[in-house]
C-alpha positions in Angstrom: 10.1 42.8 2.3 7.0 40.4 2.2 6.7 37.1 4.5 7.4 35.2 1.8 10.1 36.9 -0.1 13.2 35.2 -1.9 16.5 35.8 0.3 19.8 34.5 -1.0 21.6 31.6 1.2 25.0 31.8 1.7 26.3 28.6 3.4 28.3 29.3 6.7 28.9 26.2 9.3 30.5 27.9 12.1 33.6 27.3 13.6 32.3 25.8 16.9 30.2 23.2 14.9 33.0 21.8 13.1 35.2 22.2 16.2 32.3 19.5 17.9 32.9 17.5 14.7 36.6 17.1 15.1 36.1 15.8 19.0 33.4 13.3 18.4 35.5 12.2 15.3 39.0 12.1 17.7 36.7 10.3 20.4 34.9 7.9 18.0 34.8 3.6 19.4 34.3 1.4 16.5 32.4 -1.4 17.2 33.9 -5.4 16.0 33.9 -7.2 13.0 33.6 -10.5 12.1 36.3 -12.2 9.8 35.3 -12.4 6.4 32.3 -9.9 7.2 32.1 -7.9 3.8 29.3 -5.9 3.0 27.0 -8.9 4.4 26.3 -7.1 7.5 26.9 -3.6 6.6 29.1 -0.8 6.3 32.6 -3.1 6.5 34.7 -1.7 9.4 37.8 -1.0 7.3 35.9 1.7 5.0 34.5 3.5 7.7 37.8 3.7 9.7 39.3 4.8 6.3 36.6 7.6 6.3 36.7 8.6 9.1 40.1 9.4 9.4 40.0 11.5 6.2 37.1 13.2 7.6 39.1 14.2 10.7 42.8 14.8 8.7 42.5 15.4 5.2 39.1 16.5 4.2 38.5 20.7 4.0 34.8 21.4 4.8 35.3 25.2 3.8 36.5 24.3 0.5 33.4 22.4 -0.2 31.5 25.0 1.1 33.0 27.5 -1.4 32.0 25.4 -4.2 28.4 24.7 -2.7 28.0 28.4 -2.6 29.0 28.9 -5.9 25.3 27.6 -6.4 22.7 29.6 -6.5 20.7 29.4 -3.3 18.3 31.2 -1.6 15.6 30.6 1.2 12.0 31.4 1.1 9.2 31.0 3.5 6.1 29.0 2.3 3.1 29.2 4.6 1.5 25.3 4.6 -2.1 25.0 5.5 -1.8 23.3 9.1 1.4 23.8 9.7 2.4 27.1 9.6 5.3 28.8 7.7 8.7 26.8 6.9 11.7 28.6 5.6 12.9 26.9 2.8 16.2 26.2 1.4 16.4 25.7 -2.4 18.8 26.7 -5.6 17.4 27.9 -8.3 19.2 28.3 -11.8 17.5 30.3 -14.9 18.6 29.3 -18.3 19.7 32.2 -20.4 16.9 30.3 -22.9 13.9 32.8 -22.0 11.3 30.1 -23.1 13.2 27.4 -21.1 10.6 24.9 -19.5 10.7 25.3 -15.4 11.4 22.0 -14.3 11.0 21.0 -10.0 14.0 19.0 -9.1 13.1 16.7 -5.7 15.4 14.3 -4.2 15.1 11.7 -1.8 16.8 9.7 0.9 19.6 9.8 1.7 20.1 12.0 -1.0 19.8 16.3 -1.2 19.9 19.1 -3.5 23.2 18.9 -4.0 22.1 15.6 -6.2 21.3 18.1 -9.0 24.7 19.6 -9.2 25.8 17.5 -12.2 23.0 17.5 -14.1 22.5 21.4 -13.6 24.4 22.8 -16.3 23.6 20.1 -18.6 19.7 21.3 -18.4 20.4 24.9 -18.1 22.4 25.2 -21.4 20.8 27.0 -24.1 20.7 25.2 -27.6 19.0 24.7 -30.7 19.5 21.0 -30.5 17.7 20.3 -28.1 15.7 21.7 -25.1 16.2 24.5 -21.9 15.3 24.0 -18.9 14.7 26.6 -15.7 16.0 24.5 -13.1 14.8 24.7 -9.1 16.0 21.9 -6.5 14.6 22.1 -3.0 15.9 21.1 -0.2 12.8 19.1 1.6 11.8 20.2 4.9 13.9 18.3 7.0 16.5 18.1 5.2 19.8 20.0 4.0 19.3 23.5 5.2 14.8 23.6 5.0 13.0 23.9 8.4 11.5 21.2 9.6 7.9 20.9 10.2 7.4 21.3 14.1 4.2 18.8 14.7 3.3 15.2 13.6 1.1 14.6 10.3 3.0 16.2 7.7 2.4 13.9 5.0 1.8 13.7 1.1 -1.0 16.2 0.8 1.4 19.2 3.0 5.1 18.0 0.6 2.9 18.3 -2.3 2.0 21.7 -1.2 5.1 23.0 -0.7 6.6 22.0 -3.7 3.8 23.6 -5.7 3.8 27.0 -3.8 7.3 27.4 -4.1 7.2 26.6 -7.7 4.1 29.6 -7.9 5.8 31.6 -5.6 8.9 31.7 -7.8 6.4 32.7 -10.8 5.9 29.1 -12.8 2.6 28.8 -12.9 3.1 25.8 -15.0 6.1 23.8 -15.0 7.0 20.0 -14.9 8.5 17.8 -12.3 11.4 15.1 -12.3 12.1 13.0 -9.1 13.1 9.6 -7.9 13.2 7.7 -4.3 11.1 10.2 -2.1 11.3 12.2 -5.2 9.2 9.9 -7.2 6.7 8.9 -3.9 6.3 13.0 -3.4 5.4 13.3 -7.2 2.8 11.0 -7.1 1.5 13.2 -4.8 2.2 16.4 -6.4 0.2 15.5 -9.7 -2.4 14.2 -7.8 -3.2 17.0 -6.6 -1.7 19.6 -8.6 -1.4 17.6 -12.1 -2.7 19.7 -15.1 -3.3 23.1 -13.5 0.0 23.3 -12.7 1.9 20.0 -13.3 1.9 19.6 -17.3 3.9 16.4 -17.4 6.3 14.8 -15.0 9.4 12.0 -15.3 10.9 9.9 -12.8 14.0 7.7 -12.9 12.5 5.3 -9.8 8.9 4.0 -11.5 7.0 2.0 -8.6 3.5 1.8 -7.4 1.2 -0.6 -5.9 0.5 -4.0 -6.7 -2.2 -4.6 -9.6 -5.6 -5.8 -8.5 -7.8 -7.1 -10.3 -10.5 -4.5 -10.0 -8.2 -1.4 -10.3 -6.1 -2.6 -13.1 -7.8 -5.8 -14.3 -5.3 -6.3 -17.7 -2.0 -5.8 -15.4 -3.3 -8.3 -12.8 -4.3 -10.9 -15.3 -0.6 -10.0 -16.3 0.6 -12.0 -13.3 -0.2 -14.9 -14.6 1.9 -15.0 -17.2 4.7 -13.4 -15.0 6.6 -17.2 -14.4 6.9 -17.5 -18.5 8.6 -13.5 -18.7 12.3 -13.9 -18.2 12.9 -10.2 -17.6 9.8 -9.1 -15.4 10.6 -12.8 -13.8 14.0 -11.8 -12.8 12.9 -8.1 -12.0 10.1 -9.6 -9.3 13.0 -11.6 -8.1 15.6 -8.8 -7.3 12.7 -6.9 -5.5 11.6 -9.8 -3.9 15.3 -10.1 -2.7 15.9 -6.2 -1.9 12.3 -6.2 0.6 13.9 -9.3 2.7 17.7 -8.3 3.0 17.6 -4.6 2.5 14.5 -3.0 3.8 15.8 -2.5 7.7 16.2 0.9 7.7 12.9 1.6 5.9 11.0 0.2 8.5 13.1 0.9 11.3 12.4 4.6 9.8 9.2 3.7 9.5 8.2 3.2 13.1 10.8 4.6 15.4 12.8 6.6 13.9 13.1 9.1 17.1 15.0 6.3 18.4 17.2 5.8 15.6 17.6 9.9 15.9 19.7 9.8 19.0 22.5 7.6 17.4 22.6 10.0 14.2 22.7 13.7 15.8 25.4 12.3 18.6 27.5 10.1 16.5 29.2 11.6 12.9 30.7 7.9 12.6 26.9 6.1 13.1 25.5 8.7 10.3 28.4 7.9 8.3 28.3 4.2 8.3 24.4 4.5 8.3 24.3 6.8 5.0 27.6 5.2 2.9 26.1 1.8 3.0 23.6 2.9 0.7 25.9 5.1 -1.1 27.3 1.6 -2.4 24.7 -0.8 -2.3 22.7 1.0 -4.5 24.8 2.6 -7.0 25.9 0.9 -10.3 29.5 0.4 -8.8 30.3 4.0 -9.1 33.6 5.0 -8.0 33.2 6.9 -5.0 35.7 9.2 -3.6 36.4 9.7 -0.1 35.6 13.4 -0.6 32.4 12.8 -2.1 31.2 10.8 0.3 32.1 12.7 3.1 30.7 15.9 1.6 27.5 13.8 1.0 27.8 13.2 4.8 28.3 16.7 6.3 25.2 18.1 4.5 23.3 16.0 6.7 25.8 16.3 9.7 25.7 20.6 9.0 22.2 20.5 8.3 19.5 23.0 9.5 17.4 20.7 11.8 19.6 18.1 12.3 20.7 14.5 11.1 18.1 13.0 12.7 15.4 15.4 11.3 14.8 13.7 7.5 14.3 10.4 8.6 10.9 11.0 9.6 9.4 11.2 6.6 9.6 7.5 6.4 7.3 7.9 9.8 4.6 10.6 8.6 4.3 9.2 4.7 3.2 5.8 5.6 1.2 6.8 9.0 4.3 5.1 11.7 4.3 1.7 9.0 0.3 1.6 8.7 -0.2 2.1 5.2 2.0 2.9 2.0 3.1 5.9 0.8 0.6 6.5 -1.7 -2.3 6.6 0.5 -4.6 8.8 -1.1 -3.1 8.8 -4.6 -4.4 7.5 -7.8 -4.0 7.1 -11.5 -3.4 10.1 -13.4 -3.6 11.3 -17.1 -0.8 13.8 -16.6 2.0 12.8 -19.4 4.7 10.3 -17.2 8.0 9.8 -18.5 10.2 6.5 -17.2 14.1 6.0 -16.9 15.4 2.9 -16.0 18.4 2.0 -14.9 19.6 -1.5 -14.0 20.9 -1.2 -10.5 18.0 0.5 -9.0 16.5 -0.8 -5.6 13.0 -1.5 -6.9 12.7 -3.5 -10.2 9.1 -4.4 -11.0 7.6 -5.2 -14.6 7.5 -2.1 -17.6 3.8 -2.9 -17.8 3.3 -1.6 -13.7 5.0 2.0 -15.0 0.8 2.1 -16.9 -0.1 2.1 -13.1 1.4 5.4 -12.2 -0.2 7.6 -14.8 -0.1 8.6 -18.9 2.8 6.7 -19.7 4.3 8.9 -22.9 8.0 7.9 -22.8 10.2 5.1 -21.8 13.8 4.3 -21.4 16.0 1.7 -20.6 19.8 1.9 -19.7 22.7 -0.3 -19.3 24.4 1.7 -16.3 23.4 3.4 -13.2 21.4 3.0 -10.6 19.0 5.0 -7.5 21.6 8.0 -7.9 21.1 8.7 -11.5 21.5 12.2 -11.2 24.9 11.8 -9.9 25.9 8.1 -11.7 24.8 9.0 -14.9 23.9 12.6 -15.3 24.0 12.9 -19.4 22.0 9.5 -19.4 19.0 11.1 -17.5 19.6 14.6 -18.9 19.3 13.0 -22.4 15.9 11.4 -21.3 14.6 14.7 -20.1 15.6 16.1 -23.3 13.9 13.5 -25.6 11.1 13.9 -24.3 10.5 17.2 -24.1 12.2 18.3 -26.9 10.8 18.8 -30.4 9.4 15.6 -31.6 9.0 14.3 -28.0 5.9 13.0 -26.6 5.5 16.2 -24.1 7.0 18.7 -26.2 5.3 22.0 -25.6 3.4 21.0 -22.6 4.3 24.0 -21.3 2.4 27.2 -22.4 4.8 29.1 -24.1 7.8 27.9 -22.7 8.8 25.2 -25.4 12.6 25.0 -24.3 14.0 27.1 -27.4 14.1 30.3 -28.0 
């Protein structure tokens, strides 16, 4: 067996870690709440005391587990210039379409690979209406059941590498990528340096970059003059604008310190809980969570390989401890970009900004979902991927010989 060869994963918590889980859950103090609190200051005590107790009496962790491993999974260590060798954790699904297009699945936070479950058989199946995919979803180091890198300074450039080697390692020399949240910052980074040679084309469902200037992008800066007489790109600055004041804590709190933050989430199952579930429902298009959902969502992170507190720090190393933003080093790319929108994403900024990110080929807009697309609206964003790839599509065939039909 060579270093880097592919070994399945079976998921297996043990017995002892979810005995742990059911004390710290029995001995759990919930803080106070003000009358008439809401969602105004967070997660509002009545939910979590709901979830928690159906974490501790009615939700079955080894059933879950029997359908996670139902997946296919396997780990695989990638040797990162640097840093070493990480084992990583990903699933990996062949469509029975031999010229299917391999396509890099990368979530974000507080998402994981589980985010592609939905949308997995969708791109798998094989059709003549419309396009195959190969499908691979990571989990990134740090999160789920990947290593975690062991020193500081693992950044864009070291992400972007291990996304591409694992990609090349599985025997996709060329394949494209699909991403949003940290999944849209790390493909930035990825087609930077990897766009073309191995990159052909790339979509993202969370289209943000940095602000016009006038000597980078000259046209979309003298744009923002005419901003205050654009209702929509108006009202899109506005629920940013609103979002960065009221909503941005954690980022920068992740930012800067998040070892401190760390204690609270590896001790407490009830802190991660009430720290991951407010986003759950803040930035979802009113989906109708179920308590198992959300408390599967919760125990990858509580279960997972390096800890809970382990994936906030890539809020930390991507934006150098809150010194810069987290597309230092990045620029403009000709690499075909495709665009979903949806309405109740985080981040709203005008269409024309999407031009800033790269070759913008395809664009669409829809009237439900939001940061969760995958797991909102799954036929919404596999439809996209299928447009535009597919014949007639703006990147059909960027792929050498893998067109997505047989």
């Amino acid at each position: 067996m060579t270093a880097n060869a592919e070994v399945p994963f079976t998921l297996s918590v043990s017995d002892a870690a979810i005995e742990l889980l059911q004390k710290k859950l029995d001995l759990v103090r919930f803080p106070d709440e003000l009358e008439n609190a809401g969602w105004d200051y967070g997660s509002p005590l009545t939910d979590i005391k709901r979830l928690v107790d159906h974490w501790r009496h009615n939700f079955d962790w080894r059933k879950s587990e029997a359908e996670i491993n139902k997946l296919p999974m396997f780990t695989r260590d990638i040797e990162i210039e640097g840093f070493g060798t990480l084992n990583i954790h990903y699933l990996h699904q062949r469509s029975e379409a031999e010229n299917a297009i391999p396509l890099l699945f990368v979530h974000g936070w507080p998402g994981h690979f589980l985010e592609v479950r939905k949308v997995l058989p969708l791109l798998t199946a094989k059709s003549g209406d419309h396009p195959s995919f190969h499908v691979v979803a990571l989990s990134l180091p740090g999160f789920g059941f990947s290593e975690a890198p062991k020193t500081p300074g693992f950044a864009g450039r070291q992400y972007a590498e291990v996304l591409n080697r694992l990609m090349l390692s599985l025997g996709y020399e060329e394949y494209i990528y699909q991403g949003g949240d940290w999944g849209h910052i790390l493909g930035v980074h990825a087609v930077h340096h990897y766009g073309h040679k191995h990159i052909k084309a790339w979509h993202t469902n969370m289209a943000f970059f940095r602000r016009p200037t006038f000597f980078r992008h000259p046209l979309l800066f003298l744009g923002l003059l005419a901003l205050p007489f654009s209702r929509t790109a108006k009202a899109d600055l506005q629920r940013t604008m609103k979002w960065s004041k009221s909503g941005i804590g954690y980022f920068i709190e992740q930012s800067t310190k998040p070892q401190t933050l760390g204690y609270s989430l590896a001790d407490s199952p009830v802190g991660l809980l009430a720290w991951i579930y407010e986003k759950l429902v803040s930035w979802s298009d009113n989906y109708p969570w179920t308590d198992d959902e959300v408390i599967e969502w919760i125990s990858v992170y509580w279960f997972s390989r390096a800890g809970p507190a382990a994936a906030g720090r890539i809020y930390y190393e991507m934006t150098g401890g809150g010194t810069h933003d987290t597309f230092e080093g990045t620029k403009w790319s000709s690499v075909p970009l495709g665009v979903s929108y949806f309405p109740a994403e985080i981040v709203h900024l005008p269409r024309s900004w999407s031009h800033m990110l790269g070759k913008l080929v395809f664009e669409s807009e829809h009237d439900k979902g939001g940061h969760f697309a995958s797991f909102e609206q799954p036929e919404s964003l596999v439809g996209d991927l299928r447009k535009m790839f597919g014949k007639g599509g703006p990147a059909y065939g960027v792929v050498s010989g893998k067109s997505g039909y047989d």
